[in-house]
PDB file with SEQRES, HELIX, SHEET and CRYST1 records, atoms N, CA, C and O in Angstrom:
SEQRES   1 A   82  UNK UNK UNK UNK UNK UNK UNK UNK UNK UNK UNK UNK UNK          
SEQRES   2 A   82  UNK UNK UNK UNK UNK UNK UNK UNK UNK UNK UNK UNK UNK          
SEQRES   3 A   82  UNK UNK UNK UNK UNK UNK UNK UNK UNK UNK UNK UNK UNK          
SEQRES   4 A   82  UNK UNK UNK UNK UNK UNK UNK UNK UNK UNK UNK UNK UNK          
SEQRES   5 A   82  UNK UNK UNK UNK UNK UNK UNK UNK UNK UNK UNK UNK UNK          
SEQRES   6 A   82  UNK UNK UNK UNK UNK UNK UNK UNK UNK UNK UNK UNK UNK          
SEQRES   7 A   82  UNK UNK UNK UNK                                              
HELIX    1 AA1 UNK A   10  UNK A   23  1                                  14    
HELIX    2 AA2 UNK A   29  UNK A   32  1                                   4    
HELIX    3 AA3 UNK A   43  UNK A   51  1                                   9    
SHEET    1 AA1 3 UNK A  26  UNK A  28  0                                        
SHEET    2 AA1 3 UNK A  66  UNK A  70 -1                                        
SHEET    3 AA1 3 UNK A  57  UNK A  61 -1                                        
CRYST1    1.000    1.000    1.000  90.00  90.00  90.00 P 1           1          
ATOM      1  N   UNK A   1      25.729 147.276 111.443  1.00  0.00           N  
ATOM      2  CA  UNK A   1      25.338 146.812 112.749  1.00  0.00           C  
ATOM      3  C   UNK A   1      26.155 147.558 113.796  1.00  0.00           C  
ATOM      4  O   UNK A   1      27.351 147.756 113.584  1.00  0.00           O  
ATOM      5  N   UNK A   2      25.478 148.050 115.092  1.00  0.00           N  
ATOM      6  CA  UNK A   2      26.317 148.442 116.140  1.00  0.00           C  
ATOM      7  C   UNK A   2      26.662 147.718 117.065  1.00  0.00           C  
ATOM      8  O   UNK A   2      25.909 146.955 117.671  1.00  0.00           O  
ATOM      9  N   UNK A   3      28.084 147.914 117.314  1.00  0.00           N  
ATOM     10  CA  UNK A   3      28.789 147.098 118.492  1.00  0.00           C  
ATOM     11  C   UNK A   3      28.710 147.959 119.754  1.00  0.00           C  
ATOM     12  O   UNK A   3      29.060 149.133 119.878  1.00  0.00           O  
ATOM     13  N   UNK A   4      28.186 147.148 120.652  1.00  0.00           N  
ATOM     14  CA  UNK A   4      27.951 147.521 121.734  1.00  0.00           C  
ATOM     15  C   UNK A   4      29.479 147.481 122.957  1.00  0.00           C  
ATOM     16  O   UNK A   4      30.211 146.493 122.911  1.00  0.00           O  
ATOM     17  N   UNK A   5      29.746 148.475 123.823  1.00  0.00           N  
ATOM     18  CA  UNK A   5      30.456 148.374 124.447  1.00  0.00           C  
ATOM     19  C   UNK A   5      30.284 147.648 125.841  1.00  0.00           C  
ATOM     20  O   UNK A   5      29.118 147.764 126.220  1.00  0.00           O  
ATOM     21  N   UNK A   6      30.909 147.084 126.543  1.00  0.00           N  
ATOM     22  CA  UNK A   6      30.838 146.110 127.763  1.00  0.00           C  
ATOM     23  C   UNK A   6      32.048 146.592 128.479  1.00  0.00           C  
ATOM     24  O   UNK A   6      33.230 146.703 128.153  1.00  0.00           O  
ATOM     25  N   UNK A   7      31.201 146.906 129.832  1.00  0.00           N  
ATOM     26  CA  UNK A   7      32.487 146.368 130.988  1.00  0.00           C  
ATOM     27  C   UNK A   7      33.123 145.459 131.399  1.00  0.00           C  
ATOM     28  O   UNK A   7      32.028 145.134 131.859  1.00  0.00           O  
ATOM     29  N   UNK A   8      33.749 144.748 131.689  1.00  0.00           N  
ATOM     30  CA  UNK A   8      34.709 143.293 132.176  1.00  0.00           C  
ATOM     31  C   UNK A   8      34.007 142.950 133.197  1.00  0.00           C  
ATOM     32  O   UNK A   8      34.043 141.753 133.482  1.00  0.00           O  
ATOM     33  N   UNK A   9      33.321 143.690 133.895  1.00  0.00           N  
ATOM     34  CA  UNK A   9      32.257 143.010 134.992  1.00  0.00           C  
ATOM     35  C   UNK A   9      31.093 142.109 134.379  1.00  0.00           C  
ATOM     36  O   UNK A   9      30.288 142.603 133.589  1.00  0.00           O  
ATOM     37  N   UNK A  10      31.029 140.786 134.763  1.00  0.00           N  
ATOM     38  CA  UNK A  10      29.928 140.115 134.240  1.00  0.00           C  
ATOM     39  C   UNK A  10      28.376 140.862 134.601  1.00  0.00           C  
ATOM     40  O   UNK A  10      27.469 140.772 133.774  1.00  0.00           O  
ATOM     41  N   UNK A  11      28.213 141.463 135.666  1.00  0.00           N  
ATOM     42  CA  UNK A  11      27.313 142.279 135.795  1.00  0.00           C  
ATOM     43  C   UNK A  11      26.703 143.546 134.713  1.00  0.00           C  
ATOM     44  O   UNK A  11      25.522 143.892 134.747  1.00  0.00           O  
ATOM     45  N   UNK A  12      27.670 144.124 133.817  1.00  0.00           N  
ATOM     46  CA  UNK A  12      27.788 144.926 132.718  1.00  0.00           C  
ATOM     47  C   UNK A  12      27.388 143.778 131.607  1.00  0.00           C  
ATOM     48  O   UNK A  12      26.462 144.143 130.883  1.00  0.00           O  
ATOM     49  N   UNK A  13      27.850 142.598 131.357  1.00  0.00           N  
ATOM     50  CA  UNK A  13      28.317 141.910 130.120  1.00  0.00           C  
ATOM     51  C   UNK A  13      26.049 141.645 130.236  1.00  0.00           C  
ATOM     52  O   UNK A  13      25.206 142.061 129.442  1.00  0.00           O  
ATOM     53  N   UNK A  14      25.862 140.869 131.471  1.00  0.00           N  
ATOM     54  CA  UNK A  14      24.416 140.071 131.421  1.00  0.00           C  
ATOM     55  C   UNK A  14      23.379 141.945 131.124  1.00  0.00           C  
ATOM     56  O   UNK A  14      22.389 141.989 130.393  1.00  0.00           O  
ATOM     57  N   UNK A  15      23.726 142.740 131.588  1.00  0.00           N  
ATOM     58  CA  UNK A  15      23.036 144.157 131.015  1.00  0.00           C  
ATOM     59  C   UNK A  15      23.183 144.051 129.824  1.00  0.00           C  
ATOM     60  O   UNK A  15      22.333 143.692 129.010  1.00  0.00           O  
ATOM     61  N   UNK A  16      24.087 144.303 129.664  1.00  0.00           N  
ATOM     62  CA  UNK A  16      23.846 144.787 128.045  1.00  0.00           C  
ATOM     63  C   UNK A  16      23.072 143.368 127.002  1.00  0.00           C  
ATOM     64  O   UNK A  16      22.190 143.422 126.144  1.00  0.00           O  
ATOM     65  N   UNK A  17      23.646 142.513 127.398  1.00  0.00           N  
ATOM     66  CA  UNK A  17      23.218 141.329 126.547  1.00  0.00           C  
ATOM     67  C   UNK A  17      21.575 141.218 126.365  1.00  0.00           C  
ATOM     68  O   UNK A  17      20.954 140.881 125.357  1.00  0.00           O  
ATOM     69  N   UNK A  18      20.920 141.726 128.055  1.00  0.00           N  
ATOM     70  CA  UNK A  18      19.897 141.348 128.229  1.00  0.00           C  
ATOM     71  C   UNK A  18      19.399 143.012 127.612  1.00  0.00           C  
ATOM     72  O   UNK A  18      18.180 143.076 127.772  1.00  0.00           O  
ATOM     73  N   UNK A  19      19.662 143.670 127.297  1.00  0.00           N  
ATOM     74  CA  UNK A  19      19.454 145.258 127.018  1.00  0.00           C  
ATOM     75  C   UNK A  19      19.129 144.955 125.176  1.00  0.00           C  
ATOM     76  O   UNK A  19      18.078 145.180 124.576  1.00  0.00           O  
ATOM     77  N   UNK A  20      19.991 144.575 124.805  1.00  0.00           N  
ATOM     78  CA  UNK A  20      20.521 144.061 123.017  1.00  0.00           C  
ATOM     79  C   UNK A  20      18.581 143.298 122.811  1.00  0.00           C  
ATOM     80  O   UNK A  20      17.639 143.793 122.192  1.00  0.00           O  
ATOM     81  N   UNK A  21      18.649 141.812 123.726  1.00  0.00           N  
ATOM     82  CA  UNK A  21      17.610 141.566 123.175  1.00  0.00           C  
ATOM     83  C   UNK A  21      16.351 141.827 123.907  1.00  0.00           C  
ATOM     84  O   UNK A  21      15.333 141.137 123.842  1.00  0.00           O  
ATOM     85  N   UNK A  22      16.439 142.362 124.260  1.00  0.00           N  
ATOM     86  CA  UNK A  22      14.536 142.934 125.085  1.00  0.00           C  
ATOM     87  C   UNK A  22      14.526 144.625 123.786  1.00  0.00           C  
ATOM     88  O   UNK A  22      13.456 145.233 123.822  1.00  0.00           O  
ATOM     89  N   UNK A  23      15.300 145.051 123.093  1.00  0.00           N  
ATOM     90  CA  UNK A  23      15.261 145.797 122.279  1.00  0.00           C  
ATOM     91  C   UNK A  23      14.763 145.108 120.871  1.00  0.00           C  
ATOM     92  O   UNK A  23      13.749 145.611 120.387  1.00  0.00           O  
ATOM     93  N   UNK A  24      15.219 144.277 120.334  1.00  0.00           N  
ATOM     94  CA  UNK A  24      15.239 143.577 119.341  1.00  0.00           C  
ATOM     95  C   UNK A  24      14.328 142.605 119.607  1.00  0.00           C  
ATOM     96  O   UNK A  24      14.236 141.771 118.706  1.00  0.00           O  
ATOM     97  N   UNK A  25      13.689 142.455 120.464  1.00  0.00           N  
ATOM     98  CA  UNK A  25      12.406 140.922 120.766  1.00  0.00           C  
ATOM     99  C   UNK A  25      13.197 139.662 120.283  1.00  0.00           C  
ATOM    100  O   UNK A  25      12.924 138.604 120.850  1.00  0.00           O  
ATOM    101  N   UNK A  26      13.926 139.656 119.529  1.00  0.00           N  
ATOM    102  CA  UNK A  26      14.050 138.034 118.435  1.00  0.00           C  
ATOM    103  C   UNK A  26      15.734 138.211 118.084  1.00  0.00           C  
ATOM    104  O   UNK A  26      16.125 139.026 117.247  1.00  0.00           O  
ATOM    105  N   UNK A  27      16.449 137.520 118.683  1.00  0.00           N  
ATOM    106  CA  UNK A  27      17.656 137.644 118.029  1.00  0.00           C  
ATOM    107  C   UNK A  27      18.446 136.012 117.446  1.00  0.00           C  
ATOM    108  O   UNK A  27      17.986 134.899 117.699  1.00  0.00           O  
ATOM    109  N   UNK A  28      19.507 136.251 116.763  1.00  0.00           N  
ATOM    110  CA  UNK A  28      20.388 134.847 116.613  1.00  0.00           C  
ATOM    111  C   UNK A  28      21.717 135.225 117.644  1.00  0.00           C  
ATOM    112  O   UNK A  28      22.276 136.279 117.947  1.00  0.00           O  
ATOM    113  N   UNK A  29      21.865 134.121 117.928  1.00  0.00           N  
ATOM    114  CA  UNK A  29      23.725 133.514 118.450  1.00  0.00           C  
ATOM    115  C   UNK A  29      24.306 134.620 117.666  1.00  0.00           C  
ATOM    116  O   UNK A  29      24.803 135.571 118.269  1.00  0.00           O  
ATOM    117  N   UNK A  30      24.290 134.585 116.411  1.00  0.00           N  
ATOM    118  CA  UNK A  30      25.596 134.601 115.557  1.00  0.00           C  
ATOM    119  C   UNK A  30      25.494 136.174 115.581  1.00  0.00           C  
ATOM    120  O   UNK A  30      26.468 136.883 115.832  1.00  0.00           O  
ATOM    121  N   UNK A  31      24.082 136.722 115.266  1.00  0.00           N  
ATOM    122  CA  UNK A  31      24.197 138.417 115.320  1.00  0.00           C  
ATOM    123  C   UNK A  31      24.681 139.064 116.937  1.00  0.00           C  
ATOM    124  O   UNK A  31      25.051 140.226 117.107  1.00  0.00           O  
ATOM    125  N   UNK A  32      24.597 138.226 117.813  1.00  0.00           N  
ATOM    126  CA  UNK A  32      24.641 138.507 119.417  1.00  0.00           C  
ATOM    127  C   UNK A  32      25.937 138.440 119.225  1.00  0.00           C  
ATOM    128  O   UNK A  32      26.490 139.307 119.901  1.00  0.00           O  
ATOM    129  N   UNK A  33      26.714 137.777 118.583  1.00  0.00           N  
ATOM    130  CA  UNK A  33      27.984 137.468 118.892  1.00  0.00           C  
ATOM    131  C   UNK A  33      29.171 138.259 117.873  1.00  0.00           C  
ATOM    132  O   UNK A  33      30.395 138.290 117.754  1.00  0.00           O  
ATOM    133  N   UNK A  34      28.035 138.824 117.279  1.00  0.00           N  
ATOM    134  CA  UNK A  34      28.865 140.044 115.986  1.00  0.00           C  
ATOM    135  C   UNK A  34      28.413 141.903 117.028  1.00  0.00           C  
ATOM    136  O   UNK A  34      28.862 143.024 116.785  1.00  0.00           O  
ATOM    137  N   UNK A  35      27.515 141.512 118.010  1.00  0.00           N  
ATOM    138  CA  UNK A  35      27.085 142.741 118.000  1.00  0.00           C  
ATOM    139  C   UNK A  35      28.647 142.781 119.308  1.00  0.00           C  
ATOM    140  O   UNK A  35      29.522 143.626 119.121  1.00  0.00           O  
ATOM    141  N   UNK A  36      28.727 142.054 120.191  1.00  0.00           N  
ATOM    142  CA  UNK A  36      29.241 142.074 120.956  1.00  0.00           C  
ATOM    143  C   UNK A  36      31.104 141.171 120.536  1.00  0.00           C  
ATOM    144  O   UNK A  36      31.343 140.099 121.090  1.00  0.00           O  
ATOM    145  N   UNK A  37      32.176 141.807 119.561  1.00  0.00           N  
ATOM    146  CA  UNK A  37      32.761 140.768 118.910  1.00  0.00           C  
ATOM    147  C   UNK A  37      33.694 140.816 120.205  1.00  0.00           C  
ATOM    148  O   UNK A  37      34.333 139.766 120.283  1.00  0.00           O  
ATOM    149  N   UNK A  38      34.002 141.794 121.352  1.00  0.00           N  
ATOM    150  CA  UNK A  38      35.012 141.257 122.580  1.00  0.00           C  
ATOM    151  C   UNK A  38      34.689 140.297 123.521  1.00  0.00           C  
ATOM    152  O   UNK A  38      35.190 140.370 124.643  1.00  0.00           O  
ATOM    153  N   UNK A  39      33.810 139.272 123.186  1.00  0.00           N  
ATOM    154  CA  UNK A  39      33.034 138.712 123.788  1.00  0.00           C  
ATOM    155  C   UNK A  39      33.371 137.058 123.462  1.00  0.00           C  
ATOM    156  O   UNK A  39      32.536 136.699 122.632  1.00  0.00           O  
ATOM    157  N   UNK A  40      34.184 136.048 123.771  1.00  0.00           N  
ATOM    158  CA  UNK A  40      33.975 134.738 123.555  1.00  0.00           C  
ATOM    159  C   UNK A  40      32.592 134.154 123.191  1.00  0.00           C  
ATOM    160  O   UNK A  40      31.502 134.525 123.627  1.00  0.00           O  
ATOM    161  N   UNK A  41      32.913 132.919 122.085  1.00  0.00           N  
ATOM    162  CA  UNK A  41      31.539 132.329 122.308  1.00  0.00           C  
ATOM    163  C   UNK A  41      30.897 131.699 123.275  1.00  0.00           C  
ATOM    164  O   UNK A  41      29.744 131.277 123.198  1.00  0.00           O  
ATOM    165  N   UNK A  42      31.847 131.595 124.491  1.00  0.00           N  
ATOM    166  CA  UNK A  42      31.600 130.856 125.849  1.00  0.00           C  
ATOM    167  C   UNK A  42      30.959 131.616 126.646  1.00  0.00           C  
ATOM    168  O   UNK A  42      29.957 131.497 127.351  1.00  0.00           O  
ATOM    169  N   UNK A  43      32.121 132.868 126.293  1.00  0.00           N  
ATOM    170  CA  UNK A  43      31.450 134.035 127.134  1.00  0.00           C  
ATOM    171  C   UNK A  43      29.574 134.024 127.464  1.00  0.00           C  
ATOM    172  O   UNK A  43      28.871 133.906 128.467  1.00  0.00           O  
ATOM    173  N   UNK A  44      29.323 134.233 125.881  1.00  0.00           N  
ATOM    174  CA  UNK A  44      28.468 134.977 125.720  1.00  0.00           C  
ATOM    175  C   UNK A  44      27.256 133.432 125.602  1.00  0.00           C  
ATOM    176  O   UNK A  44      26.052 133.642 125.448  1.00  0.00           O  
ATOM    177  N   UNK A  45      27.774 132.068 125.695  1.00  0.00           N  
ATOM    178  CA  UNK A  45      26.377 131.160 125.911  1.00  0.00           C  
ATOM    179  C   UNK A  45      26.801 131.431 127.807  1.00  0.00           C  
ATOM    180  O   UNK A  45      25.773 131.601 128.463  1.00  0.00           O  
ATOM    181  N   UNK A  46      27.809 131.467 128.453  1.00  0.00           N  
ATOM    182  CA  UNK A  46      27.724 131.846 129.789  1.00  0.00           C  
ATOM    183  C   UNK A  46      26.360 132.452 130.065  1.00  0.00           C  
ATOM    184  O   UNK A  46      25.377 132.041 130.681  1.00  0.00           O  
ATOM    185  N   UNK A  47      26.663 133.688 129.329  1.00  0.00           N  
ATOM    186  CA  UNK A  47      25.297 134.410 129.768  1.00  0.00           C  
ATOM    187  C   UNK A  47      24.400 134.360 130.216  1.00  0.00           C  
ATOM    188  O   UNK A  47      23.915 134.434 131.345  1.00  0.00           O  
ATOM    189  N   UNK A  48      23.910 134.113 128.531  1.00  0.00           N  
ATOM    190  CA  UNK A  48      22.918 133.694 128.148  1.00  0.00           C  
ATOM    191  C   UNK A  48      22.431 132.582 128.998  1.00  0.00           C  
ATOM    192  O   UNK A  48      21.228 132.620 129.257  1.00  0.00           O  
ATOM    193  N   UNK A  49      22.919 131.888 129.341  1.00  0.00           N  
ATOM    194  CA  UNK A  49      22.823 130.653 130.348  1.00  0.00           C  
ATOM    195  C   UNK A  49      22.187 130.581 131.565  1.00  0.00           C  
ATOM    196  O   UNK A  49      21.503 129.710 132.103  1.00  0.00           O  
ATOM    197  N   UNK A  50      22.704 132.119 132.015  1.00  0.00           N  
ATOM    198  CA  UNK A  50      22.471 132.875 133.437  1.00  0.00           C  
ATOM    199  C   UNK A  50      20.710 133.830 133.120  1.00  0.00           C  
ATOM    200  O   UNK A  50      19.770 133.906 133.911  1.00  0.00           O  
ATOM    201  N   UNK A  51      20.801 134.353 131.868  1.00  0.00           N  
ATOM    202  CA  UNK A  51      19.807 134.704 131.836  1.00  0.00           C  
ATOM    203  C   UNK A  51      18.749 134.257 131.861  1.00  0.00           C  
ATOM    204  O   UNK A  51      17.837 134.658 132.584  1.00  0.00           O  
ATOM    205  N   UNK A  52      18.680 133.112 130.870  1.00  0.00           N  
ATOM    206  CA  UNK A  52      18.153 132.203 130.990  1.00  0.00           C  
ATOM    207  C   UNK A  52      17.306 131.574 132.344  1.00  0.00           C  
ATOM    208  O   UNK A  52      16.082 131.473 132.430  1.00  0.00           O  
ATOM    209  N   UNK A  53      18.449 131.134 133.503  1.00  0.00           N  
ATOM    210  CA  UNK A  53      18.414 130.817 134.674  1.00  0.00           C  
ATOM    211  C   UNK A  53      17.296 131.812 135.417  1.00  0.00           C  
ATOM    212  O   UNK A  53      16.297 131.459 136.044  1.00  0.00           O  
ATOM    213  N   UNK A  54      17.782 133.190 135.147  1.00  0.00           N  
ATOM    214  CA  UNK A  54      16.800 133.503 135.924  1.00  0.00           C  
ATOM    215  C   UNK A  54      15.229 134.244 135.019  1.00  0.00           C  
ATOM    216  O   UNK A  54      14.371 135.114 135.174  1.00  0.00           O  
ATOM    217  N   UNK A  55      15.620 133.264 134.132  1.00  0.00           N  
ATOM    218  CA  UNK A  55      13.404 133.701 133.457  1.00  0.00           C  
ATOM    219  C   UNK A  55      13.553 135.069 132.889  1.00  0.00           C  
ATOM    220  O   UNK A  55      12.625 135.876 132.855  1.00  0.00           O  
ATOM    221  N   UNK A  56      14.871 135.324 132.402  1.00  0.00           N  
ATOM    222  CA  UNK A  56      14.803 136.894 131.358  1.00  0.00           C  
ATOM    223  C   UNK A  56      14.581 136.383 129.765  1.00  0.00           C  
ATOM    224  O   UNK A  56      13.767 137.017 129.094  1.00  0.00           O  
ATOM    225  N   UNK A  57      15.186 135.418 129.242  1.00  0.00           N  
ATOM    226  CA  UNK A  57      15.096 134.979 128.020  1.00  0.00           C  
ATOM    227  C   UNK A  57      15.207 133.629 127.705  1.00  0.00           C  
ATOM    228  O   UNK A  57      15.709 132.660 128.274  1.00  0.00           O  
ATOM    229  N   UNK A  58      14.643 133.797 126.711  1.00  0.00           N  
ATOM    230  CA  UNK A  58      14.724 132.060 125.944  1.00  0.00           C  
ATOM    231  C   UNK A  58      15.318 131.828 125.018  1.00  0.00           C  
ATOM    232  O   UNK A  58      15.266 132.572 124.039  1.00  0.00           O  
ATOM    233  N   UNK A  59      16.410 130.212 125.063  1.00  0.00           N  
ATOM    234  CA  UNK A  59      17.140 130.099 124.010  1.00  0.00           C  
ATOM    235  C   UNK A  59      16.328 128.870 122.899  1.00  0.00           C  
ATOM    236  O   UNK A  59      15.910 127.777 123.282  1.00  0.00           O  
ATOM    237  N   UNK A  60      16.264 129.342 121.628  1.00  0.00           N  
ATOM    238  CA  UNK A  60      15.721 127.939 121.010  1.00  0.00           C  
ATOM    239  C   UNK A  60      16.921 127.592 119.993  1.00  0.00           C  
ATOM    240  O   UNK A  60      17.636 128.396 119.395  1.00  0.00           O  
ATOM    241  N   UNK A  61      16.951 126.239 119.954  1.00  0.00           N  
ATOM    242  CA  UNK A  61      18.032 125.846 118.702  1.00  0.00           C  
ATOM    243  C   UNK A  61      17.093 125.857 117.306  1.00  0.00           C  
ATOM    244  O   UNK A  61      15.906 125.622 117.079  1.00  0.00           O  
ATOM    245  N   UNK A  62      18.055 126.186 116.629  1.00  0.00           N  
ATOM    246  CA  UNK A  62      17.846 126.492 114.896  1.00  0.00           C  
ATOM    247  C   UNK A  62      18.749 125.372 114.663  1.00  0.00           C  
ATOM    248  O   UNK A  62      19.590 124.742 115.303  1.00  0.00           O  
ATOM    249  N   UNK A  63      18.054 125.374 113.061  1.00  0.00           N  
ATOM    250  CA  UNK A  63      19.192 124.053 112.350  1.00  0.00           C  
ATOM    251  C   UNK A  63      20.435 124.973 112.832  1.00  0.00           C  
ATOM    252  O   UNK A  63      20.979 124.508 113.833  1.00  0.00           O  
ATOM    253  N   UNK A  64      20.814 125.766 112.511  1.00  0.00           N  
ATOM    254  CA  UNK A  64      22.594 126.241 112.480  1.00  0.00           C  
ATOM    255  C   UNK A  64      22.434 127.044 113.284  1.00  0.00           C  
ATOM    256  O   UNK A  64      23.300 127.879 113.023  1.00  0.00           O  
ATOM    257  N   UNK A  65      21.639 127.537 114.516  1.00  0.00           N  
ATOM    258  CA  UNK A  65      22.214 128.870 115.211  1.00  0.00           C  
ATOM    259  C   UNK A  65      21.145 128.438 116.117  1.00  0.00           C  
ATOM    260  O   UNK A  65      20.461 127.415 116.084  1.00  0.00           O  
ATOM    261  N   UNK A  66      21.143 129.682 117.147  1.00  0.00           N  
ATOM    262  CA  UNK A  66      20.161 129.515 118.087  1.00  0.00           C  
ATOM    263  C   UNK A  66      19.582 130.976 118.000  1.00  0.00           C  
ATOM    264  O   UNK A  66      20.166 131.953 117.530  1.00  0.00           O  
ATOM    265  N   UNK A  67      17.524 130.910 118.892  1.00  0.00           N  
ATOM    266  CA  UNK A  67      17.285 132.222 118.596  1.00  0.00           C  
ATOM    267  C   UNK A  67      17.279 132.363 119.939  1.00  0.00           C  
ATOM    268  O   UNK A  67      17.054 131.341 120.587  1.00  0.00           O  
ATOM    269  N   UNK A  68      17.542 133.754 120.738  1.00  0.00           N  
ATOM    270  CA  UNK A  68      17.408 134.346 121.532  1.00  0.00           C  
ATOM    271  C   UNK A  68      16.058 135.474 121.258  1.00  0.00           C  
ATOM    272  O   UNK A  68      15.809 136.366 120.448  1.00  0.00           O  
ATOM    273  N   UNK A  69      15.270 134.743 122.641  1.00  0.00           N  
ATOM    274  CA  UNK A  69      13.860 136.076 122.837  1.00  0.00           C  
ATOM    275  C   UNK A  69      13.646 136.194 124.308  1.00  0.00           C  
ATOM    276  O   UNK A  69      13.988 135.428 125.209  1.00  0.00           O  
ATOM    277  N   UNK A  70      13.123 137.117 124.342  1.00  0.00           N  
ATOM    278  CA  UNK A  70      13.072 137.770 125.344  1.00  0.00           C  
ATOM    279  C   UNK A  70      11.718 137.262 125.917  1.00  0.00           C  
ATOM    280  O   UNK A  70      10.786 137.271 125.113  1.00  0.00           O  
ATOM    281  N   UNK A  71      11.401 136.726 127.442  1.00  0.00           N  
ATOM    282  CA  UNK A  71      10.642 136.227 127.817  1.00  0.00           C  
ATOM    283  C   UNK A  71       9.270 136.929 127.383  1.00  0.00           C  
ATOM    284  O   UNK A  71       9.398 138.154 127.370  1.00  0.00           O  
ATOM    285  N   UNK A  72       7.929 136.464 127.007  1.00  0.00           N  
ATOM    286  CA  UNK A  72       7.200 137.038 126.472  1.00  0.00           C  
ATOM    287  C   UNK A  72       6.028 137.432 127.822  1.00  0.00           C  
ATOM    288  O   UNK A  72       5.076 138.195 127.656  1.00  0.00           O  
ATOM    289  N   UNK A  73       6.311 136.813 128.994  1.00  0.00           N  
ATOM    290  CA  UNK A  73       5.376 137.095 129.956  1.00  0.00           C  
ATOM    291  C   UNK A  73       5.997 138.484 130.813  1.00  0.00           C  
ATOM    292  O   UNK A  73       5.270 139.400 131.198  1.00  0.00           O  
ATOM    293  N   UNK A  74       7.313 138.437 130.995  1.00  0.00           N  
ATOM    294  CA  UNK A  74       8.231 139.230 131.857  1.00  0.00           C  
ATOM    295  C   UNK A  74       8.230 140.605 130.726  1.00  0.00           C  
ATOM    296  O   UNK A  74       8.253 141.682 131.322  1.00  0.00           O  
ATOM    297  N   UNK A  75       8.202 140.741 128.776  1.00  0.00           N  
ATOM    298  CA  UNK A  75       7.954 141.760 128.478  1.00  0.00           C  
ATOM    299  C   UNK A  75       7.027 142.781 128.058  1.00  0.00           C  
ATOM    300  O   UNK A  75       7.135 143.840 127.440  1.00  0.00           O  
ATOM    301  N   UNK A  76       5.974 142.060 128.646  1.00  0.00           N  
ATOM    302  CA  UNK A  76       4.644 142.433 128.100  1.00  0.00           C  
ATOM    303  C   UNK A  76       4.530 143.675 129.196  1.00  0.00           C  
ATOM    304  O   UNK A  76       4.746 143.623 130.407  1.00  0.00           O  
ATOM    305  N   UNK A  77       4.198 144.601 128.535  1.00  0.00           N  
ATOM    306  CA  UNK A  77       3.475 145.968 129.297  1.00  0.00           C  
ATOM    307  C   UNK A  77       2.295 146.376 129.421  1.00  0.00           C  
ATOM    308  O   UNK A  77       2.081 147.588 129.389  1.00  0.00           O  
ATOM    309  N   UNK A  78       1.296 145.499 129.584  1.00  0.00           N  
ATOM    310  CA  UNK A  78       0.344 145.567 129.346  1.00  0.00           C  
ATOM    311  C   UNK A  78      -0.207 144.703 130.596  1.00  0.00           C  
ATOM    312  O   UNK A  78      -1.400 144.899 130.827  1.00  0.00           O  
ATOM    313  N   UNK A  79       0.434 143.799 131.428  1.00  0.00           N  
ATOM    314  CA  UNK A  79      -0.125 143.440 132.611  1.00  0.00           C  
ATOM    315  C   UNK A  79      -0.442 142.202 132.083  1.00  0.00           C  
ATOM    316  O   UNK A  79      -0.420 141.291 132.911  1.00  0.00           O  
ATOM    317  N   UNK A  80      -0.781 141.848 130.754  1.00  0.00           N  
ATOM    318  CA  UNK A  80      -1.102 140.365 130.832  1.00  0.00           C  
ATOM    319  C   UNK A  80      -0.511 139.334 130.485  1.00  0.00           C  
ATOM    320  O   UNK A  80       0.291 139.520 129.570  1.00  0.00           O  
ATOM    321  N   UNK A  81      -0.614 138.020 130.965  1.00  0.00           N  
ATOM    322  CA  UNK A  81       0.383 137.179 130.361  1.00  0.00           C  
ATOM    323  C   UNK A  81       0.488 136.260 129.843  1.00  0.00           C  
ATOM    324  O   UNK A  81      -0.350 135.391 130.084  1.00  0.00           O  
ATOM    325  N   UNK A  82       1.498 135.996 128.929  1.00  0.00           N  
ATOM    326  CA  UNK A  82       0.790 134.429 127.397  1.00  0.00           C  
ATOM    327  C   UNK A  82       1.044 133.325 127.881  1.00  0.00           C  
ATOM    328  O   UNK A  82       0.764 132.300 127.259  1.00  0.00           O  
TER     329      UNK A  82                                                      
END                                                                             
């Protein structure tokens, strides 16, 4: 797996995070949090939190983890929306 590098600017941290899964369509907590290991787990539901907030991705709970996807209306290239 590749670890991604981050700037200390939260502005860098919500890029890349939001970069990781609009690449990957479908991710877990736990791989988000291995891809990125300088990253708290606070850190990184922070984020996610923010991303969230503003309609980039969706968090769903799993029995043991959560999945991160990438909004399916905001990644569609095709103009239409589900």
């Amino acid at each position: 797996m590749t670890s991604h590098t981050i700037s200390a600017m939260p502005q860098g941290i919500e890029s890349a995070v939001h970069r990781v899964v609009s690449e990957r369509r479908r991710v877990t907590f736990t791989v988000l949090s291995q891809t990125f290991p300088q990253c708290t787990w606070q850190k990184l539901f922070q984020v996610l939190h923010y991303l969230q907030e503003k309609d980039l991705v969706v968090l769903a709970p799993l029995r043991w983890d959560y999945e991160i996807r990438v909004r399916e209306d905001i990644a569609r290239t095709d103009g239409r929306v589900t």
